[in-house]
C-alpha positions in Angstrom: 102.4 126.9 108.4 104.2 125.3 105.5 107.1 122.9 105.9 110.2 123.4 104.8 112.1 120.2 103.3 115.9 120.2 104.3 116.0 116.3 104.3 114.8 113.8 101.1 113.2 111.3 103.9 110.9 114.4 104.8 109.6 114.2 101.3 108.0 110.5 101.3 105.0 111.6 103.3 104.3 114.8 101.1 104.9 112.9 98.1 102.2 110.3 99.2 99.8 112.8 100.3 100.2 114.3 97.3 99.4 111.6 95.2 96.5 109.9 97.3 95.4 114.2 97.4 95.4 113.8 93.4 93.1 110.5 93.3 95.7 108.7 91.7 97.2 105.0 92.2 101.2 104.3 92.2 100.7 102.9 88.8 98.2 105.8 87.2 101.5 108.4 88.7 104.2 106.3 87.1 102.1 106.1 83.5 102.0 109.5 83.5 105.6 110.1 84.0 106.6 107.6 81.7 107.8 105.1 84.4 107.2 102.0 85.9 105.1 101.3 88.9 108.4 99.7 91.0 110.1 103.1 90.0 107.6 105.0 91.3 107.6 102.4 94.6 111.3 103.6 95.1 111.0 107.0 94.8 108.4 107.6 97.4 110.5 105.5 99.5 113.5 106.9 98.9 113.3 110.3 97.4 117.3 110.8 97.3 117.0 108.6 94.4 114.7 111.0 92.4 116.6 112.5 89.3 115.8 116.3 89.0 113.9 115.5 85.7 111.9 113.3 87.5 111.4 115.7 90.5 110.4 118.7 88.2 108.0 116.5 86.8 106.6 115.2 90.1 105.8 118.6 90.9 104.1 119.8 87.8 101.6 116.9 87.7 101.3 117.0 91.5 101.6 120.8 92.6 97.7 121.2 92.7 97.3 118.2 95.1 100.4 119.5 97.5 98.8 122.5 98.3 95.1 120.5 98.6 96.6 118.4 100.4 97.3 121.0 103.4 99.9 123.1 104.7 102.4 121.0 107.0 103.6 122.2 110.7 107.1 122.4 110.7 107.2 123.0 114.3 
């Protein structure tokens, strides 16, 4: 079953995944989105801070390696 996100701090660990899922580093994700490293450093670890530019962006680059990277028990 898929999770359902109702709290940013749920969001680190899927953003991770995510990344690690799409073979890429911090840095490689923050080049890509035009952003620095230590950016990219604060918004896995605290995705309240993510602009919604930024998270539209996150999930276009990244929406392959969320679903490879598994469905998530909600339960």
């Amino acid at each position: 079953m898929q999770q359902i996100i109702s709290l940013a701090d749920q969001f680190t660990p899927i953003l991770q995944a995510a990344r690690k899922s799409a073979g890429l580093s911090q840095t490689e994700l923050a080049q890509r989105l035009g952003l620095s490293q230590s950016r990219m450093s604060v918004m896995e670890l605290n995705p309240s801070s993510i602009a919604l530019d930024q998270l539209l962006r996150l999930c276009a680059l990244l929406t392959p390696a969320l679903f490879r990277s598994g469905p998530m028990d909600n339960g």
